[in-house]
C-alpha positions in Angstrom: -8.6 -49.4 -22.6 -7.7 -46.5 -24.6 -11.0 -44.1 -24.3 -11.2 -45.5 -20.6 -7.8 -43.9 -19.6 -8.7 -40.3 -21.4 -12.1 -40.3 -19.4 -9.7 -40.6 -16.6 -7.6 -37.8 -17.4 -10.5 -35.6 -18.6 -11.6 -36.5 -15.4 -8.8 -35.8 -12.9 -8.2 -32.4 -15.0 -11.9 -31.3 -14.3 -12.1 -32.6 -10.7 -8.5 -30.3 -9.8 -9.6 -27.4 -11.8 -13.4 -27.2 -10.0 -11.4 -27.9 -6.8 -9.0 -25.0 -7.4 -12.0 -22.7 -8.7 -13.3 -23.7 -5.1 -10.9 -22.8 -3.5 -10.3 -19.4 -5.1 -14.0 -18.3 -4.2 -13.3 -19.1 -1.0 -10.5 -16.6 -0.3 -10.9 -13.8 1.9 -8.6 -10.5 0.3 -8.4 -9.1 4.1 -7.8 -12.4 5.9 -4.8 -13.9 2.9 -3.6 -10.1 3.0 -3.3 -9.9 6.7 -1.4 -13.6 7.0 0.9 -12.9 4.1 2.4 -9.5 5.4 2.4 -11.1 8.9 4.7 -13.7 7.4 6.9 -11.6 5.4 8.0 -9.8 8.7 9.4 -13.5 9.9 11.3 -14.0 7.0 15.2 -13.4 6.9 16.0 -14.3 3.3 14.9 -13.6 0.4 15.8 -11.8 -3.0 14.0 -8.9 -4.7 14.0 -6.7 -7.5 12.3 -3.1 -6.9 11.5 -0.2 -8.9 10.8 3.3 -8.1 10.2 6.4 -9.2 7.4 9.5 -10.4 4.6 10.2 -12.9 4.3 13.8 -13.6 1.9 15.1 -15.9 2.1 12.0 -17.7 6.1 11.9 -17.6 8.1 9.3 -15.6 11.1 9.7 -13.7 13.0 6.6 -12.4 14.4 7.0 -8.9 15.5 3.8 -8.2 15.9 0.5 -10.0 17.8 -2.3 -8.1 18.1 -5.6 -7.6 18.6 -7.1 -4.3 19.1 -9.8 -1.5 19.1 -10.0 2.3 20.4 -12.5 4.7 20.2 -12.7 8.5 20.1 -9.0 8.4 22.8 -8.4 5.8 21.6 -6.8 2.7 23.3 -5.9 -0.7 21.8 -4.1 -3.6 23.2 -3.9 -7.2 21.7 -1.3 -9.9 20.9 2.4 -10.7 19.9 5.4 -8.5 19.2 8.5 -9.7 20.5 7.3 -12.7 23.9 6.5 -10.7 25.4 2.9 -10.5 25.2 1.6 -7.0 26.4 -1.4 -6.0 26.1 -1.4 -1.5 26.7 -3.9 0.9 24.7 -3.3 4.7 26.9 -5.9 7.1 27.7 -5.5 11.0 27.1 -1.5 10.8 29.1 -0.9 7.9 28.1 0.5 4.8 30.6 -0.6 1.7 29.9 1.9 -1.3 31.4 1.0 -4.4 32.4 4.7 -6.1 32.6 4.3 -10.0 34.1 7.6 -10.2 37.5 6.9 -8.1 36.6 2.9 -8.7 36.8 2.0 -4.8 35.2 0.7 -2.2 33.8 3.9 0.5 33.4 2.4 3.9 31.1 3.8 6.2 30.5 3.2 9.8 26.5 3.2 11.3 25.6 3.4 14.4 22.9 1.2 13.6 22.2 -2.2 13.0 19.1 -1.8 11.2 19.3 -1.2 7.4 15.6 0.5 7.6 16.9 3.2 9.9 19.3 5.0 7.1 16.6 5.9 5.1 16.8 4.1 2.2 14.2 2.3 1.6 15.9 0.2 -1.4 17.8 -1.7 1.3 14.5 -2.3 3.2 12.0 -3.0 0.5 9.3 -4.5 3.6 9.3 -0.7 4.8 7.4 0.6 2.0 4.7 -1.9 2.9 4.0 -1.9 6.6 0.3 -0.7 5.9 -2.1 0.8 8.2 -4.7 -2.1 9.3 -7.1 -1.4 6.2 -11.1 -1.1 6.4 -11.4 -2.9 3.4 -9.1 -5.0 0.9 -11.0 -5.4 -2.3 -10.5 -9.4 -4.2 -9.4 -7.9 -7.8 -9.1 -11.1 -8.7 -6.1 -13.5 -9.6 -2.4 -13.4 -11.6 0.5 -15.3 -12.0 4.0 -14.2 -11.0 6.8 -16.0 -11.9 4.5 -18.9 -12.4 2.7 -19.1 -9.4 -0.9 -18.1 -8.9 -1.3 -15.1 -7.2 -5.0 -13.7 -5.3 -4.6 -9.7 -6.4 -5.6 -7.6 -3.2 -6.3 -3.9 -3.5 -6.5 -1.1 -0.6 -6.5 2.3 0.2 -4.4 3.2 3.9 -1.9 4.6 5.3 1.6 3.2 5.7 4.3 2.8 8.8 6.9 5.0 7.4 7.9 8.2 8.7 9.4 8.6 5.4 7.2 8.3 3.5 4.2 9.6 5.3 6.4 13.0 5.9 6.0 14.0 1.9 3.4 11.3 0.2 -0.4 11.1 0.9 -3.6 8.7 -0.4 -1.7 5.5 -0.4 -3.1 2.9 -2.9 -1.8 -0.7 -2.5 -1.8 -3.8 -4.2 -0.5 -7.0 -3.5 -0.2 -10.5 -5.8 -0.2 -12.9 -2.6 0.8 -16.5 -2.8 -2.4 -18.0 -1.4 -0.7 -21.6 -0.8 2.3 -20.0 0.8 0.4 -17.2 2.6 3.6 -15.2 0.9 3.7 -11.8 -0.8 4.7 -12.0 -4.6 4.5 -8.8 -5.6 3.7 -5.4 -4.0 2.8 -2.0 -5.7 2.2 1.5 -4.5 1.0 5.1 -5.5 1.1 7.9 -3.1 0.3 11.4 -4.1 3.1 14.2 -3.1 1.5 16.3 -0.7 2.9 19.7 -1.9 1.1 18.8 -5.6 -1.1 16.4 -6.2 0.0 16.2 -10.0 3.2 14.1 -8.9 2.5 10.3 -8.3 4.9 8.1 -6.0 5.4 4.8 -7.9 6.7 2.2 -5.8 7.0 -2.2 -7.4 8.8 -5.1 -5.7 9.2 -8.4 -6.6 10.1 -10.8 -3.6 12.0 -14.5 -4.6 14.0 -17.0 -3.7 12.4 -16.9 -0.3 13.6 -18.9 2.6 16.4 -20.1 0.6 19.8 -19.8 1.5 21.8 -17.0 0.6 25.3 -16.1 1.5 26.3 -12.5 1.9 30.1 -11.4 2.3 31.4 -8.0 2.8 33.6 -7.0 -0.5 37.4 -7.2 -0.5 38.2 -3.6 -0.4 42.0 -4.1 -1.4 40.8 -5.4 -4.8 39.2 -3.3 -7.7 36.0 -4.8 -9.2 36.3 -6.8 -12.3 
């Protein structure tokens, strides 16, 4: 009984890793690519960490390095900008800066309801990836993140960013896409600075928790933090 059940395992283990193997030869980069970032506009929640910053002459610069979370168009972001603490809540218009220096709360009206239209791209991490409809995506091949396997998708195009097409140049993408999702994992980007080609534009997020819920609440501005 014995050897008949581990020919069954060794089995069932070889059948779903030649299925899988199957099914990963069967991917298309452009066609996964295209579904995922079509699907990561329709999402509303989701948590993310991002990094940013430069490579010059082999020296790197962080801009940015934040982690954050968005809900039904309220977003909050917690970390270190130009090597400043941030800590920023985006709800109903209203920006609520927490100021280490004078440790308060600075409350800003917008006359917008769009986080991507003040221009900081750490509230809108999507924005930095809103390619250009590539010629080709190359397969680089495959990567887990976070324990799930990712197919790795690489391509060269422009991006939908006023921003960041105004001072950046040769785009180079790539994206870890969860193939049984049709989700974006991960995202990278390097752009070249268009006044000298020596500084590189590094851009990494991490997307998770998406589709869950996540509660976002404006910060009681009578009480200091803790």
């Amino acid at each position: 009984m014995v050897p008949i059940v581990v020919l069954l395992l060794a089995f069932g283990l070889a059948f779903n890793t030649l299925r899988d193997m199957y099914v990963k030869s069967r991917l298309e980069a452009q066609v996964e690519l295209s579904k995922a970032l079509t699907n990561m506009e329709k999402i509303s929640e989701y948590r993310y960490n991002l990094k940013s910053g430069f490579a010059v002459e082999g020296r790197e610069e962080v801009i940015s390095r934040v982690d954050g979370e968005k809900s039904e168009g309220k977003t909050h972001i917690k970390g270190e900008m130009v090597n400043t603490p941030v800590d920023i809540f985006y709800i109903d218009r209203t920006i609520y800066n927490y100021d280490s220096l004078s440790d308060k709360w600075l409350i800003i009206e917008s006359d917008t309801t769009n986080s991507e239209e003040l221009l900081i791209s750490e509230l809108n991490p999507m924005s930095n990836f809103r390619i250009r409809a590539p010629g080709t995506v190359e397969k680089i091949g495959f990567e887990k993140i976070d324990g799930t396997e990712c197919l790795v998708a690489a391509c060269k195009t422009g991006v939908q960013s006023e921003l960041l097409e105004t001072f950046w140049q040769d785009f180079e993408y790539q994206f870890w896409i969860d193939y049984n999702k049709g989700l974006v994992k991960k995202a990278c980007v390097e752009a070249k600075n268009k006044d000298s080609f020596e500084t590189i534009l590094k851009i990494e997020v991490v997307y998770k928790d998406v589709n869950k819920k996540i509660d976002i609440e404006a910060p009681d501005v009578t009480k200091k933090k803790e």
